[in-house]
C-alpha positions as CSV (number, residue, x, y, z in Angstrom):
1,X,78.6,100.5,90.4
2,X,81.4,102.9,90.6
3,X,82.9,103.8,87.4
4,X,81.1,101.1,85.4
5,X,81.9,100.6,81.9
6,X,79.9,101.5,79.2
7,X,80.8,98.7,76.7
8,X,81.2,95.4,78.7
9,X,84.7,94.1,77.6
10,X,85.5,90.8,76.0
11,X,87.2,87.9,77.5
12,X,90.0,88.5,74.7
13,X,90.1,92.2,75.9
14,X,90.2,91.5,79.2
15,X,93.0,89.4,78.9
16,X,95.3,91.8,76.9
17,X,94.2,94.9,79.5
18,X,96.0,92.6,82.2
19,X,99.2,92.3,80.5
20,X,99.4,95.8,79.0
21,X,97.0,97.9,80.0
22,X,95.0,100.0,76.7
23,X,95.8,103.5,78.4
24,X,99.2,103.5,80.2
25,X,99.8,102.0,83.5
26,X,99.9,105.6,85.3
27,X,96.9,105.9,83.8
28,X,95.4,101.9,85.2
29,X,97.4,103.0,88.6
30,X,95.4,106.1,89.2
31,X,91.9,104.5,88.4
32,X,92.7,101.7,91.0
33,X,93.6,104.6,93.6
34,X,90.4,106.3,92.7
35,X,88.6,103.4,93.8
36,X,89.8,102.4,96.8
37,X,89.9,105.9,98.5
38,X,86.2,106.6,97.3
39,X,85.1,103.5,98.7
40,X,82.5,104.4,101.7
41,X,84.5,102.9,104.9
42,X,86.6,104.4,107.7
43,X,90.5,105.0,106.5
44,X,91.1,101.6,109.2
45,X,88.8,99.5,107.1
46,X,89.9,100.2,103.8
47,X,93.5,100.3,104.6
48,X,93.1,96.8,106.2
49,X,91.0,95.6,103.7
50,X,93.7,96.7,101.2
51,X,96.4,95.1,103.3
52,X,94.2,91.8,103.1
53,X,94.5,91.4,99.9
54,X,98.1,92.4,99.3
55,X,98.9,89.8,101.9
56,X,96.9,87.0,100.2
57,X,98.3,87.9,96.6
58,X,101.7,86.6,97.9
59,X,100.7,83.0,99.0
60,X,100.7,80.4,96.2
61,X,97.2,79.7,96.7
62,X,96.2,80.9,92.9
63,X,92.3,80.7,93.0
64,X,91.8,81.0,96.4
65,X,93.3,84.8,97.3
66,X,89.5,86.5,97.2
67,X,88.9,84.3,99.7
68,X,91.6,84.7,101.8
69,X,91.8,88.1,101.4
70,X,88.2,87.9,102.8
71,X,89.1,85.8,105.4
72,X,91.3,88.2,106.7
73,X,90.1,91.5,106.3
74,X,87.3,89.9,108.3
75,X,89.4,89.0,111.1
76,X,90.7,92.7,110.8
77,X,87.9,94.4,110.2
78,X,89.1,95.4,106.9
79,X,86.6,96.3,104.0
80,X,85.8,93.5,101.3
81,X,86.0,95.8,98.2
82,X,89.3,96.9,99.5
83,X,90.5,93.4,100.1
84,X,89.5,92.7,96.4
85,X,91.2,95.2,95.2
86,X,94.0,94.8,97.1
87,X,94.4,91.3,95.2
88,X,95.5,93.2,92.1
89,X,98.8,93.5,93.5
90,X,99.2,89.7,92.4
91,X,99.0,90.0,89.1
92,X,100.7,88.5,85.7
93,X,103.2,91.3,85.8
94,X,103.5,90.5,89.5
95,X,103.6,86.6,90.1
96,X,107.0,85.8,88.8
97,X,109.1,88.3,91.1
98,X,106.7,86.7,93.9
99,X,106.7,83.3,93.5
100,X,110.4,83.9,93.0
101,X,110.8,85.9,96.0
102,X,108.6,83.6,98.2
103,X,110.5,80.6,97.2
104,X,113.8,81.7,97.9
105,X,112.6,83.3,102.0
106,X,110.7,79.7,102.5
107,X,113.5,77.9,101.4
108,X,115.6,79.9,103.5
109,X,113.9,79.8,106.6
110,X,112.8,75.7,106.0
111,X,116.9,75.5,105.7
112,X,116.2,73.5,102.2
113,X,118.4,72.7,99.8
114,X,118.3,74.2,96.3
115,X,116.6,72.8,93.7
116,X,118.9,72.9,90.4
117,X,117.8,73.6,86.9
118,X,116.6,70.5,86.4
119,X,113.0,69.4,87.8
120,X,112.3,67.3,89.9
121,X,111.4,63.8,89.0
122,X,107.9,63.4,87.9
123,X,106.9,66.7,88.4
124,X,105.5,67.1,84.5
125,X,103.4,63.8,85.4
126,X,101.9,65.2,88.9
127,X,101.6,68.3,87.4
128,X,99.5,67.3,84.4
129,X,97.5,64.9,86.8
130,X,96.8,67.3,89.6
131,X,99.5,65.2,91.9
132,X,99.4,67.6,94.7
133,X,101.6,66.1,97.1
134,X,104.1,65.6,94.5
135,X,105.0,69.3,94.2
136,X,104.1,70.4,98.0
137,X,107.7,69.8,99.4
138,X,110.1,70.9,96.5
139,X,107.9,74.0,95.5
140,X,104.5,74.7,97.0
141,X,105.7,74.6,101.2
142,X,108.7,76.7,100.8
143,X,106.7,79.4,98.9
144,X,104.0,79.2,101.1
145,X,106.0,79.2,104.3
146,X,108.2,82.4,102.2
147,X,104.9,84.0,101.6
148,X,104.0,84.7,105.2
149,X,106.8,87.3,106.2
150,X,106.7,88.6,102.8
151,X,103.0,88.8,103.1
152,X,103.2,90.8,106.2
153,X,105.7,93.0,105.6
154,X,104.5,94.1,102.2
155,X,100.8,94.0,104.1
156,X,102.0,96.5,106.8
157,X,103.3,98.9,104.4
158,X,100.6,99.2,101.8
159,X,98.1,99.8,105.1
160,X,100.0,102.9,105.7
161,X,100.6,104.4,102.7
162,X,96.5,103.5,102.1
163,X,95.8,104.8,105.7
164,X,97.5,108.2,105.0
165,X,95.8,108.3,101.5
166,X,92.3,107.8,102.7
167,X,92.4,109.6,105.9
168,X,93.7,113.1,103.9
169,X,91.4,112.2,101.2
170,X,88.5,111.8,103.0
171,X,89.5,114.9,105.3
172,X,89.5,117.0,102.0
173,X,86.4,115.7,100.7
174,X,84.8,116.7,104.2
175,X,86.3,120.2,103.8
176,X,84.8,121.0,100.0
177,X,81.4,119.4,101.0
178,X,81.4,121.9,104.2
179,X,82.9,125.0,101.5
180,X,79.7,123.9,99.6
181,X,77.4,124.2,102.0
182,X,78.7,127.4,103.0
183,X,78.5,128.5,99.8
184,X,74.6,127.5,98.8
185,X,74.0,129.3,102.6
186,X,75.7,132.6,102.1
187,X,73.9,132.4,98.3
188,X,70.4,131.9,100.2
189,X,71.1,134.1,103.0
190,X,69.7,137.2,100.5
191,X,66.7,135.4,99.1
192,X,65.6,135.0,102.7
193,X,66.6,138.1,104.0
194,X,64.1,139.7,101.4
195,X,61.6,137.2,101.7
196,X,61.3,138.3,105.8
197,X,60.7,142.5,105.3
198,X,57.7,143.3,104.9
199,X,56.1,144.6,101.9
């Protein structure tokens, strides 16, 4: 796999590396760009892929966003390892300006009223019971219905700027491959010539 680690990490570990990363987050940023654009798939298919997943990581669904970033990049023909790591733009750092965000357009656009301070009554109960339907209409359906435009838009833009990316990255990677060949030809070119006169 590309860029495996050498020394698997612990659960602990892996749980401090998503809230502060152990080597900066330029550092975390540039290893994520490093896999998408090496990925083997036309600049359309990771792009969409990548858009998949960004789009997913913005509906409340928690648990189900590899899934529907799969769904989706499917429908799009995007790549699955790009719609994976297109997830990771939901993230703990992430969620709260999201779920924030997606709450406020859905209750917007549903014309709901706002919910004070205060919670609603008997949400600790259906919360600690799994009481789905008891959080649907004052939480889960405006930040699902929010999560659609903000889905797209933020979907849309992260295809271009992943579009561009792969397209001149892959372009330049054609370009030193061809340089290389050149090079190993015009290094050869002697050995043969010498190899052809007679003796």
């Amino acid at each position: 796999m590309l860029f495996r680690r050498r020394e698997k990490l612990g659960f602990w570990a892996k749980t401090r590396a998503m809230f502060w990363p152990k080597r900066s987050f330029a550092r975390s940023l540039r290893y994520l760009q490093k896999r998408v654009l090496r990925l083997q798939a036309t600049p359309h298919a990771i792009a969409a892929g990548f858009a998949a997943g960004a789009f997913a990581s913005f509906t409340p669904l928690i648990g189900f966003h590899f899934l529907l970033s799969f769904a989706v990049a499917y429908v799009i023909a995007g790549n699955m390892a790009a719609a994976a790591l297109g997830c990771i733009v939901g993230n703990p750092l992430t969620f709260p300006a999201i779920w924030a965000s997606t709450y406020e357009v859905g209750r917007y656009l549903l014309k709901a009223e706002t919910i004070d301070g205060t919670a609603p009554v008997g949400l600790g109960h259906a919360l600690t019971h799994g009481d789905f339907w008891a959080v649907w209409d004052p939480f889960i359906k405006p930040m699902l219905v929010g999560s659609v435009p903000l889905g797209l838009f933020f979907g849309v833009v992260s295809y271009a700027i992943i579009y561009v990316a792969a397209k001149s990255f892959q372009e330049r990677r054609t370009r030193n491959l061809l340089a290389r060949a050149e090079l190993r030809r015009r290094d050869r070119a002697p050995a043969a010539a010498a190899a052809r006169e007679p003796s």
